[in-house]
Backbone as ProteinMPNN parsed JSONL, in Angstrom:
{"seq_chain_A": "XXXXXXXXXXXXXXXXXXXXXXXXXXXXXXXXXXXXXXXXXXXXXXXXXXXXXXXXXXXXXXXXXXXXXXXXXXXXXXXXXXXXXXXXXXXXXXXXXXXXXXXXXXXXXXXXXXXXXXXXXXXXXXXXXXXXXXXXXXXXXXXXXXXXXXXXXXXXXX", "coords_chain_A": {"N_chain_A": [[90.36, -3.501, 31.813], [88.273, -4.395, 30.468], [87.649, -7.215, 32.535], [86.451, -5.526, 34.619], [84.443, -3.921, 33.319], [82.895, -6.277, 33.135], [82.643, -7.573, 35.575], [80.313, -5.478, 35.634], [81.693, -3.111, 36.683], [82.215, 0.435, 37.117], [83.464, 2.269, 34.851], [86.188, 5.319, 33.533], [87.017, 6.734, 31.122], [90.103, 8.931, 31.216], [91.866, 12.12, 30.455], [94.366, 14.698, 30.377], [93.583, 17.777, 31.303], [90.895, 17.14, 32.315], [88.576, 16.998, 34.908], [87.61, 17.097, 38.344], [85.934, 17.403, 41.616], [85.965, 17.108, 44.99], [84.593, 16.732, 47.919], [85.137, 19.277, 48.481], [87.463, 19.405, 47.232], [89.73, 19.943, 44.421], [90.482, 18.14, 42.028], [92.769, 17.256, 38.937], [93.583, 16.174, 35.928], [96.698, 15.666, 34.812], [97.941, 14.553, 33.0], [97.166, 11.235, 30.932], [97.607, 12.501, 27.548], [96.912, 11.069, 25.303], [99.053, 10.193, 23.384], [100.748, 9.057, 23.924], [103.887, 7.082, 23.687], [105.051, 4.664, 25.748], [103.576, 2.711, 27.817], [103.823, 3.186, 30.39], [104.476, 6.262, 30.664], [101.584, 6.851, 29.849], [100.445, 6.744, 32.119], [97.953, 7.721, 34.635], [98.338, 11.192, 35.879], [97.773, 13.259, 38.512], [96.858, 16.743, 39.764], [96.363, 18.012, 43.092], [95.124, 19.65, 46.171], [95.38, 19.271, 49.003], [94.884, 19.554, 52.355], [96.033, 22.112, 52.254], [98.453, 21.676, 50.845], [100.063, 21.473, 47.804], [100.081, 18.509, 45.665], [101.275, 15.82, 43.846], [100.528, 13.274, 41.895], [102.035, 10.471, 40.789], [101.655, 7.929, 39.122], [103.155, 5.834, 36.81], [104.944, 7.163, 35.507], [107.408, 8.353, 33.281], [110.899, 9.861, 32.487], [110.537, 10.942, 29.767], [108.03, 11.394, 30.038], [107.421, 13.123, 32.28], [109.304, 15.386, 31.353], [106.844, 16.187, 28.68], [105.119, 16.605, 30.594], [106.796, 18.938, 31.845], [106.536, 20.792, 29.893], [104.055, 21.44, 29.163], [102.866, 22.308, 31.493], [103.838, 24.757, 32.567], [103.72, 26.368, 35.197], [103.542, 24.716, 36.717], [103.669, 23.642, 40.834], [104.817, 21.6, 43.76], [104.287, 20.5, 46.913], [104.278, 17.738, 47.716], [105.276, 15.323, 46.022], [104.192, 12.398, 44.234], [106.576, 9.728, 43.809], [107.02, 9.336, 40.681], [107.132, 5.846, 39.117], [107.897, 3.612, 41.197], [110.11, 4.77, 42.307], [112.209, 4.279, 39.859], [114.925, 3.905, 37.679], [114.231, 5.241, 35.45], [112.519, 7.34, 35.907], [111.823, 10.386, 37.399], [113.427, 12.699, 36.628], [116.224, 15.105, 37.806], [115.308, 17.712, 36.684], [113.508, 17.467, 36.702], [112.106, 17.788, 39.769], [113.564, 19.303, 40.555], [112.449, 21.759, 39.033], [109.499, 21.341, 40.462], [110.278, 21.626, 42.936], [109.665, 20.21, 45.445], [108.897, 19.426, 48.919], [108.231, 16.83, 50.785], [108.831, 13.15, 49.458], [106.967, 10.912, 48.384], [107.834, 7.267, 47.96], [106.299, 4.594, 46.427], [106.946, 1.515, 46.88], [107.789, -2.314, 46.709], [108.771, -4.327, 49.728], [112.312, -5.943, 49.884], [112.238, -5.692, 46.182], [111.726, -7.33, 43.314], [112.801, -5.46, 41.575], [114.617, -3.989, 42.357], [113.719, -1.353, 43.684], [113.184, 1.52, 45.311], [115.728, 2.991, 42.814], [118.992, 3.477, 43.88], [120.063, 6.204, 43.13], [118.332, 8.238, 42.605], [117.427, 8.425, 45.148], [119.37, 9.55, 45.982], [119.569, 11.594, 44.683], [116.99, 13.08, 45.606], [117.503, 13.395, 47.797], [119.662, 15.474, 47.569], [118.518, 17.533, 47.084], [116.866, 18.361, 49.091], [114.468, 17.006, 49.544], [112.312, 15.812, 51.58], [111.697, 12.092, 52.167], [109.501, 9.516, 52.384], [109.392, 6.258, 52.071], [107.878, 3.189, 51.237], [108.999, 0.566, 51.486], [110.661, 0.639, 53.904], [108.932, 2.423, 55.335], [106.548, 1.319, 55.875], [102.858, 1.843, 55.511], [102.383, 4.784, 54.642], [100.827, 7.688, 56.117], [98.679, 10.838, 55.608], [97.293, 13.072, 57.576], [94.802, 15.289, 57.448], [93.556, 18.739, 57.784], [91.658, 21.633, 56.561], [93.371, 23.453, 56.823], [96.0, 22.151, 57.106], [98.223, 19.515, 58.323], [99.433, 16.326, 59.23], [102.154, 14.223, 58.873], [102.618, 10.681, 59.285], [103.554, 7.245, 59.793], [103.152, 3.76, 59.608], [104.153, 0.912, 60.609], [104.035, -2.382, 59.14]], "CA_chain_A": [[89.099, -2.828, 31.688], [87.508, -5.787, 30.259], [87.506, -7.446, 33.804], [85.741, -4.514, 35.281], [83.116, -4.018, 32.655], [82.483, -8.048, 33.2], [81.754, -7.199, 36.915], [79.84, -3.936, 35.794], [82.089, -1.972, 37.858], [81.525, 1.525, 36.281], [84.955, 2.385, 34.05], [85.816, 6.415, 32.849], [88.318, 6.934, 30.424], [90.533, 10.587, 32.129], [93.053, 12.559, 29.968], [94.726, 15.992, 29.705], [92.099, 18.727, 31.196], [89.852, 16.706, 32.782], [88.816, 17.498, 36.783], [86.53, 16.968, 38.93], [85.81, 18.203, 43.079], [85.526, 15.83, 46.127], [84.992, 17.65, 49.247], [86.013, 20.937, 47.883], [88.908, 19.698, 46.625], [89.792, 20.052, 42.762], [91.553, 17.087, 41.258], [92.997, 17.958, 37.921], [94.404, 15.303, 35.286], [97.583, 16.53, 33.431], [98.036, 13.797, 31.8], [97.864, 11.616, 29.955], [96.939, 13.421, 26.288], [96.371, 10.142, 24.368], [99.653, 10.222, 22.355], [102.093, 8.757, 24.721], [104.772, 6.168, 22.836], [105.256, 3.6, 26.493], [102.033, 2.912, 28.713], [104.325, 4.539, 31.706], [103.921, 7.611, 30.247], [100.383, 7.066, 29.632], [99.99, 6.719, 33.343], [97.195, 9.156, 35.184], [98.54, 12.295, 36.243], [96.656, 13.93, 39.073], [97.071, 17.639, 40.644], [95.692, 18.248, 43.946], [95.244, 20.691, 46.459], [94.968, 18.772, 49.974], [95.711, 19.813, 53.513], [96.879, 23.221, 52.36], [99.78, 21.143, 50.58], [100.018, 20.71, 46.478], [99.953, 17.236, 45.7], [101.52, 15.449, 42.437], [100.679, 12.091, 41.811], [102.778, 10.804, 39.232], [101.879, 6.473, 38.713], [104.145, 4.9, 36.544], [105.565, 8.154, 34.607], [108.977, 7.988, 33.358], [111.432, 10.572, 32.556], [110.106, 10.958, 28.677], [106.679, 11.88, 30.466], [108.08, 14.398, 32.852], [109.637, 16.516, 30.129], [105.92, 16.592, 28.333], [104.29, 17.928, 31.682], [107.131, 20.617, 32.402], [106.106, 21.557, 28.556], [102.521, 21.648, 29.628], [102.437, 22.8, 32.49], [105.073, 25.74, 33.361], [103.492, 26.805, 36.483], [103.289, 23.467, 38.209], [104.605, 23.083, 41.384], [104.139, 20.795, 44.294], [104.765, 20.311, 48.325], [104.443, 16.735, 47.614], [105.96, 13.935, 44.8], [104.505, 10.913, 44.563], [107.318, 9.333, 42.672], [106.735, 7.901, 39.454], [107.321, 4.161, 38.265], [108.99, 2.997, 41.917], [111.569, 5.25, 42.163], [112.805, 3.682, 39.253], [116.022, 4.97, 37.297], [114.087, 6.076, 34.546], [111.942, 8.331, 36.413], [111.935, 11.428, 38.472], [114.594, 13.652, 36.478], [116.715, 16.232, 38.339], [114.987, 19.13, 36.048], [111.589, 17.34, 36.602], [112.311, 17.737, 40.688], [114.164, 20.868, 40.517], [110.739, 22.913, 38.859], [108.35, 21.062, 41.062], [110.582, 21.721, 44.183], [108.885, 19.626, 46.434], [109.265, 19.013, 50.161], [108.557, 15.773, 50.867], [108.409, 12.688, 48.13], [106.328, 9.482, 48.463], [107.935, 6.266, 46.915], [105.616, 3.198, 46.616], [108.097, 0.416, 46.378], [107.269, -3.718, 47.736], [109.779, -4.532, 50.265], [113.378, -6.884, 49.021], [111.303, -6.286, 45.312], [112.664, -8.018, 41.82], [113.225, -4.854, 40.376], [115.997, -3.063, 43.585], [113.168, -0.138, 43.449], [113.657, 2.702, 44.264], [117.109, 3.384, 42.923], [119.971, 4.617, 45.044], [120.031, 7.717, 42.569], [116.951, 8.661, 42.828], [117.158, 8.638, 46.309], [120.431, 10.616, 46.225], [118.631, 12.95, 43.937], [115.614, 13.741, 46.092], [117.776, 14.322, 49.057], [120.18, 16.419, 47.177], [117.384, 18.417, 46.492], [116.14, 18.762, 50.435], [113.31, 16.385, 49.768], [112.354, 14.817, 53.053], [111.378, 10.795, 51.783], [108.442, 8.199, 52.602], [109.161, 4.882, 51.51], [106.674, 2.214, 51.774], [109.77, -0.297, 51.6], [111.283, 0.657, 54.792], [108.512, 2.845, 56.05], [105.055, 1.013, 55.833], [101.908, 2.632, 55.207], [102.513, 6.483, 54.946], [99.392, 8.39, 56.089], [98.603, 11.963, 55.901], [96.023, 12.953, 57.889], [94.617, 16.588, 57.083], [92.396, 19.415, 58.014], [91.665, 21.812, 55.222], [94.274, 24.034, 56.585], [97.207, 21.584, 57.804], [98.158, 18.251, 58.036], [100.506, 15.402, 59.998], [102.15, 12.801, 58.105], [102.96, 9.475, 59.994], [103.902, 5.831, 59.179], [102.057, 2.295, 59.711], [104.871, -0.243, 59.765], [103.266, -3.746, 59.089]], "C_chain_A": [[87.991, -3.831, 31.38], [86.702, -6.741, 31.56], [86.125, -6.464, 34.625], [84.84, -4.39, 34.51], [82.18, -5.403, 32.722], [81.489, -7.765, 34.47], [80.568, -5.948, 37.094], [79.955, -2.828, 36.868], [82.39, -0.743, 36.517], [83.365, 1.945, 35.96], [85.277, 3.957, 33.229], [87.403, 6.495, 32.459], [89.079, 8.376, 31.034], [91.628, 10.447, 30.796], [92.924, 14.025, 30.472], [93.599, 16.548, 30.164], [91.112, 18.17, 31.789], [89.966, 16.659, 34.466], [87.124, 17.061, 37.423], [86.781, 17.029, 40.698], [85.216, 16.938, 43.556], [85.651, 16.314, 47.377], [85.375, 18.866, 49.097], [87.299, 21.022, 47.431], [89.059, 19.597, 45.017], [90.679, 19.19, 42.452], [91.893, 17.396, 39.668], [94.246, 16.999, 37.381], [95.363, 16.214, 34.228], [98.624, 15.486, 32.555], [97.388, 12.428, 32.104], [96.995, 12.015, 28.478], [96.58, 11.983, 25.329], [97.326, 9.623, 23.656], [100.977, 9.668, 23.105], [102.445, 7.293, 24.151], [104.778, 5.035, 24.248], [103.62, 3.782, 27.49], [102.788, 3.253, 30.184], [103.588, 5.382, 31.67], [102.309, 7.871, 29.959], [99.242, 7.178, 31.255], [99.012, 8.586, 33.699], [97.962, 10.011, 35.465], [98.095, 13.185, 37.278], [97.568, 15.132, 40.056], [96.284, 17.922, 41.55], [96.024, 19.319, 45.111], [94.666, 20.018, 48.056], [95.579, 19.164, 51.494], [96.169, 21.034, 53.097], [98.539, 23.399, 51.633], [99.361, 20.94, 48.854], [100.452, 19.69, 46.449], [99.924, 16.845, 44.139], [101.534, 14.194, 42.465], [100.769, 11.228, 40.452], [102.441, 9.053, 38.455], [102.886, 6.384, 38.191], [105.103, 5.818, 36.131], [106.97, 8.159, 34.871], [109.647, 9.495, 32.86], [110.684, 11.237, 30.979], [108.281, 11.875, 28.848], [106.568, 13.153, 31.189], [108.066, 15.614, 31.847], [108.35, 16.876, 29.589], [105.577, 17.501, 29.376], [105.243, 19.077, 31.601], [106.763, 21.244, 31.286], [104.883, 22.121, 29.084], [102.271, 22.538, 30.106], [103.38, 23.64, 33.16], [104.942, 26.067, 34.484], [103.719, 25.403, 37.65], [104.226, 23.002, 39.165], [104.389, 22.225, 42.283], [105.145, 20.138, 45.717], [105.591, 19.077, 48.412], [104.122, 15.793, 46.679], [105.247, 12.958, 45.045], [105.416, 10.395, 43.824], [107.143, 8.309, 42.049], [107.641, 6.717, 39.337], [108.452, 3.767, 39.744], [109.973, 3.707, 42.275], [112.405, 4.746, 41.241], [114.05, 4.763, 38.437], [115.359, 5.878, 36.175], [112.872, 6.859, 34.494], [112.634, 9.843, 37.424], [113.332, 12.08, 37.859], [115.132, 14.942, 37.544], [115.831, 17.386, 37.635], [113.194, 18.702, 36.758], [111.546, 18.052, 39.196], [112.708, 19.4, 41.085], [112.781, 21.932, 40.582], [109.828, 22.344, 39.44], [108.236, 21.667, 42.467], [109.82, 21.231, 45.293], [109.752, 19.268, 48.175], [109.355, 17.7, 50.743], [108.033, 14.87, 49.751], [108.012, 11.735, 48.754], [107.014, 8.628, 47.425], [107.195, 4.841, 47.713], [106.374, 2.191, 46.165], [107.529, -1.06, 47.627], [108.868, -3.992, 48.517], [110.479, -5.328, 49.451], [112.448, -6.937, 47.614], [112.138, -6.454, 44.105], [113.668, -6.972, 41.432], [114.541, -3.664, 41.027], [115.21, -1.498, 43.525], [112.982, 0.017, 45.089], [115.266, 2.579, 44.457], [117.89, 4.364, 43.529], [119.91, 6.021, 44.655], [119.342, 7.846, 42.633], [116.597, 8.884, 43.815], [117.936, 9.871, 46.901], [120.198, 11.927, 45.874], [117.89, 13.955, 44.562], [116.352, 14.273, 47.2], [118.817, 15.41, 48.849], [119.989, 17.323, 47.195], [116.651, 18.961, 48.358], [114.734, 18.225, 50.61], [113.366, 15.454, 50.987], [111.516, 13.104, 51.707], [110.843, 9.621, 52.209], [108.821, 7.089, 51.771], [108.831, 3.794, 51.875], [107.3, 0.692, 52.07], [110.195, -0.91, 52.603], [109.882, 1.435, 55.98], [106.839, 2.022, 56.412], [104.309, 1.361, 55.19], [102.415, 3.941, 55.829], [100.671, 6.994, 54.792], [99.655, 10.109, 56.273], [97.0, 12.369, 56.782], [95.719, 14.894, 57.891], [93.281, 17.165, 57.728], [92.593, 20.509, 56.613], [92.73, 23.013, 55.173], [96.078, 23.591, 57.052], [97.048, 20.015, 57.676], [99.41, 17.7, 58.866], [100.627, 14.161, 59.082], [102.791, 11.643, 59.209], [103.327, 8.223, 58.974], [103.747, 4.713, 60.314], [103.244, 1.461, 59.461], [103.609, -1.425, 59.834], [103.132, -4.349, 60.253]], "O_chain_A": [[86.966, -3.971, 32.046], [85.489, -6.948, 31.589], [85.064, -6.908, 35.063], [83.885, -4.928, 35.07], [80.994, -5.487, 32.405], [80.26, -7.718, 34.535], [80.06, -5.544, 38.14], [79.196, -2.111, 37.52], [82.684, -0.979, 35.345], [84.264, 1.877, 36.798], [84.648, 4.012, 32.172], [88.461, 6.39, 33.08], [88.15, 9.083, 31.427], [92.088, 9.436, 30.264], [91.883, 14.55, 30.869], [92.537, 16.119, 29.712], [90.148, 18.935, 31.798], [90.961, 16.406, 35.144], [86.001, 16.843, 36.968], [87.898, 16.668, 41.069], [84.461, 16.105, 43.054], [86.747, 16.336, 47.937], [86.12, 19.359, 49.945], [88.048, 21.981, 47.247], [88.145, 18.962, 44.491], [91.845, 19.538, 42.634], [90.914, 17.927, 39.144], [95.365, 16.894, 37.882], [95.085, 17.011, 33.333], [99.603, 15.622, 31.821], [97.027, 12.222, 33.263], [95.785, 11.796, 28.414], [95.696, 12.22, 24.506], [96.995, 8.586, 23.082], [102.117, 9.948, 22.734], [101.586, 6.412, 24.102], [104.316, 4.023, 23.72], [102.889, 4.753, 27.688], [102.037, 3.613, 31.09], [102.497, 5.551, 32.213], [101.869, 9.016, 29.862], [98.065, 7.472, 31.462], [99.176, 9.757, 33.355], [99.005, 9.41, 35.206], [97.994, 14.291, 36.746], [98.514, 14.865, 40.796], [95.175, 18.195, 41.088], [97.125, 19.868, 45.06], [93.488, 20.269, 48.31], [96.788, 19.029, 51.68], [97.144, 21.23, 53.822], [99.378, 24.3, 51.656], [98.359, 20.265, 48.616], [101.405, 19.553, 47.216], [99.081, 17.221, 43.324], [102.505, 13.7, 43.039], [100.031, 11.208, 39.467], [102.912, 8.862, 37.333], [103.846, 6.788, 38.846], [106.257, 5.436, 36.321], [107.608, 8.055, 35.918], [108.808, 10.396, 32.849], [110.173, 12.324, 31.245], [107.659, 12.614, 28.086], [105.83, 14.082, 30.86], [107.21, 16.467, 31.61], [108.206, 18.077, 29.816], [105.634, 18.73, 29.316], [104.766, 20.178, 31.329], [106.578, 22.446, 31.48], [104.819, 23.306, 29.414], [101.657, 23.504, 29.654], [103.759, 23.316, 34.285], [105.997, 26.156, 35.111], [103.949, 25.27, 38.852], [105.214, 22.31, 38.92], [103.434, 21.582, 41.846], [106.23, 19.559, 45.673], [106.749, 18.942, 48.805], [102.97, 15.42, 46.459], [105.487, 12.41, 46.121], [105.052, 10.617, 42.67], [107.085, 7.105, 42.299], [108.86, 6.798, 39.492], [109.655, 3.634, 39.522], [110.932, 3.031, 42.648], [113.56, 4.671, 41.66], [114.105, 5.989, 38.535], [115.765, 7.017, 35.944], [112.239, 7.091, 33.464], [113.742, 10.033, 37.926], [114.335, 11.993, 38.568], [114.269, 15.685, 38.012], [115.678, 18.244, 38.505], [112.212, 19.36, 37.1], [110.642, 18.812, 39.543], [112.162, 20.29, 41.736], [112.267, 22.572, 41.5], [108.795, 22.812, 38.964], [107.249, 22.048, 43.098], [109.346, 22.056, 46.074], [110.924, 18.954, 48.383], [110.439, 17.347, 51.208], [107.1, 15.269, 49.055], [108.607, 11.497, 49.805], [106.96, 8.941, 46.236], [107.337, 4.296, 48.808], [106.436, 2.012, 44.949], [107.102, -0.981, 48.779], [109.931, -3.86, 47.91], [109.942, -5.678, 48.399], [111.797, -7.977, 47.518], [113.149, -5.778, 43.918], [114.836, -7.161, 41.091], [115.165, -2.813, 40.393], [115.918, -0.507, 43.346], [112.741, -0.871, 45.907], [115.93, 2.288, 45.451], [117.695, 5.567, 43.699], [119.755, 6.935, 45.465], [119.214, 6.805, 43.276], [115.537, 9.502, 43.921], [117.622, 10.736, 47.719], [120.46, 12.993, 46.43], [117.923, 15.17, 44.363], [116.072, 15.385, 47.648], [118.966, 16.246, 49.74], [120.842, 18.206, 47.295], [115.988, 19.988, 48.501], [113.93, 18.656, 51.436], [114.209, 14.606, 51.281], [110.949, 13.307, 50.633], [111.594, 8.671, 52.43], [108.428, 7.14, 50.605], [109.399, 3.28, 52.838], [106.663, -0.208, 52.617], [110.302, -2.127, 52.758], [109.815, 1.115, 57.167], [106.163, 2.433, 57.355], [104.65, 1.384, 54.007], [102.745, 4.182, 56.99], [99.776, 6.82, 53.965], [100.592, 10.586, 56.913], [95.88, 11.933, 56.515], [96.565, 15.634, 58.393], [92.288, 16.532, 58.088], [93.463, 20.309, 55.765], [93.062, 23.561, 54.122], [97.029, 24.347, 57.248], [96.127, 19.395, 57.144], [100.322, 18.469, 59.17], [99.765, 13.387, 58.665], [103.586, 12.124, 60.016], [103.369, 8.241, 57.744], [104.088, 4.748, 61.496], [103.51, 1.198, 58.289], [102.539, -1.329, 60.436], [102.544, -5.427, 60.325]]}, "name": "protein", "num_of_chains": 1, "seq": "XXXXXXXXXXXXXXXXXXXXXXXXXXXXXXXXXXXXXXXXXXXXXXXXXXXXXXXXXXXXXXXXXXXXXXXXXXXXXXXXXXXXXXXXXXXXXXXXXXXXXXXXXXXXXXXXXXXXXXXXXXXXXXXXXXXXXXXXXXXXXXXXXXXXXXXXXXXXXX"}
């Protein structure tokens, strides 16, 4: 943040409750509340409503973070996952997946990367589950391209 205030690029703190409209669409932070123990969990949160499709975009959020939202937020469900922290193991719970029921999941992972993200379980998980799966590893750039009642997703290899 420091950095960015240097350059006076304009900097807004978001938690919990906070929204705001872009095109008629309603973005809606559900987390994080301020009180989160790892800066995973402190990762943004954003619900959206794009293409006709709910839209969960989860940054780094780990399994510990999950559990808060399904507290939160009982109703929330969502077409499409981005999956938190990499597909990493200590994200994306079966319960957190289960009550979101999503169709297809986005994982942002760097090709051959240090950390073997996303994990095999996690992969096994989502398709257990009937989640179709974008990964930026194997797949490129994933694009959606939308009208306000539909949408086509594709993929950009490099």
């Amino acid at each position: 943040m420091i950095a960015a205030q240097k350059q006076r690029v304009p900097v807004q703190i978001v938690q919990q409750g906070d929204s705001w409209q872009e095109g008629g669409v309603l973005f809606q932070i559900i987390s994080p509340t301020g009180f989160e123990e790892t800066s995973n969990n402190g990762s943004i949160v954003i619900d959206a409503k794009l293409g006709n499709l709910r839209w969960l975009f989860t940054g780094d959020l780990e399994k510990e973070g999950e559990q808060r939202i399904l507290k939160d937020s009982l109703n929330l469900k969502a077409d499409v996952l981005k999956v938190g922290h990499h597909g990493s193991k200590t994200s994306t719970s079966e319960e957190f997946v289960q009550h979101l029921n999503p169709k297809v999941a986005l994982v942002s992972a760097g090709q051959k990367n240090r950390y073997g993200h996303p994990h095999q379980e996690i992969l096994e998980l989502l398709k257990s589950c009937g989640v179709y799966i974008y990964r930026t590893d194997e797949d490129g750039g994933v694009m959606y391209k939308f009208t306000k009642k539909s949408g086509t997703f594709s993929q950009q290899l490099p």
